[in-house]
N, C-alpha and C positions, 0 to 999 in steps of 0.2 A: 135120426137126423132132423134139426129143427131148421124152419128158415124161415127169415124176415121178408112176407110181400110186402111190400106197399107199392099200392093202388093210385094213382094222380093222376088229373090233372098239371099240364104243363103252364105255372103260372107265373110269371113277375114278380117275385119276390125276396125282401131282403134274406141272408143267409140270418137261421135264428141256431141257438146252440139249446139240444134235450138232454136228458139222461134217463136210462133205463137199465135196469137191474135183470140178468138173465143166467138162468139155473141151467148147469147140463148134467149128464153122470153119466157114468162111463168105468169099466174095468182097468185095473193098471196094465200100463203097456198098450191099451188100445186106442185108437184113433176117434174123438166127438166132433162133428163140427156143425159148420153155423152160416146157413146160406143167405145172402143178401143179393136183393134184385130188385128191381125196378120198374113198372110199364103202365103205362098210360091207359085209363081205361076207355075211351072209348074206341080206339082201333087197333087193342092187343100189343104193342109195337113195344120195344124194348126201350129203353132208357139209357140205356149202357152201366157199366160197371162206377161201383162205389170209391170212393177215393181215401184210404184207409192210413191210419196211425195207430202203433201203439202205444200209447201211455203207458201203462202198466207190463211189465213180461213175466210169465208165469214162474212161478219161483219151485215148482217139481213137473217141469215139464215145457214141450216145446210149443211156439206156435207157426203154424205154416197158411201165409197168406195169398191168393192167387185168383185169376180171374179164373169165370169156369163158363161156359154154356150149361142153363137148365132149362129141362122141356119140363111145360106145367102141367100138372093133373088136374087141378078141379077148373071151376067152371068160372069166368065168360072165356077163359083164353087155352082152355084145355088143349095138350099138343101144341103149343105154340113154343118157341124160341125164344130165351131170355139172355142175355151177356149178364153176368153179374160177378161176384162175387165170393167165394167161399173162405170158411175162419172155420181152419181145425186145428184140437189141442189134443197132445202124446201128452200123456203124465211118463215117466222117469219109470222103466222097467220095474216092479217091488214098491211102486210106490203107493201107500194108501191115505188117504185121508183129502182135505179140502186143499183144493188150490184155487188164484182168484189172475184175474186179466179184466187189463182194461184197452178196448181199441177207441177211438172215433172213428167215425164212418161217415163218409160226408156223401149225398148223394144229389145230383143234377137236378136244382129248379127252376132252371132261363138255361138253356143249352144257347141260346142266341149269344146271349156277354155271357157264358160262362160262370153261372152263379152256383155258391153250393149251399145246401143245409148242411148242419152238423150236427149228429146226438154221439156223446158219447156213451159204450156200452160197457159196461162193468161186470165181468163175467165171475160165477161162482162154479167151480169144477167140482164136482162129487166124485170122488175112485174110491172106489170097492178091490 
């Protein structure tokens, strides 16, 4: 299981658009995903959950988007409470080879007016 922290400060700013390119693998039939979450560093505090699109939908398999609570393991906020987000992808029972998704992800940077960034993420599936 891979997952996207990011670390912020909460700061005033325009929404900007990224892109990033991200590898998973995974056996056919079984379940990969991809946690996103958010929390401010200096008082551990959660952010809330990502505000998600797909672009793309996986062309041998499924995906299933939903908010999730994660407790952190490493350090400054270790055991603390995160609201976020999780991205898991099913490949197609039998199925082997590459498959590709693309979600945005937008996440809270002025919760006051409601402001979002956006990167989209462009996923590469490996199945074995």
């Amino acid at each position: 299981m891979r997952s996207l922290i990011a670390a912020a400060a909460l700061l005033s700013v325009a929404a900007v658009a990224h892109a990033e390119d991200r590898v998973m693998d995974t056996k056919s039939g079984q379940a990969v995903s991809d946690q996103f979450y958010l929390y401010s560093v200096g008082d551990c505090t959660s952010v809330g959950q990502f505000r998600m699109k797909v672009l793309e939908e996986p062309a041998h398999g499924k995906l299933d988007i939903r908010p999730e609570t994660f407790v952190i393991d490493t350090s400054p906020c270790r055991g603390r409470k995160f609201v976020g987000t999780n991205v898991s992808y099913k490949s197609i029972k039998g199925f082997h080879g590459t498959d590709h998704f693309s979600i945005s992800a937008g996440y809270p940077t002025d919760t006051s007016e409601m402001r979002y960034s956006y990167t989209t993420y462009d996923f590469t599936v490996n199945v074995r």
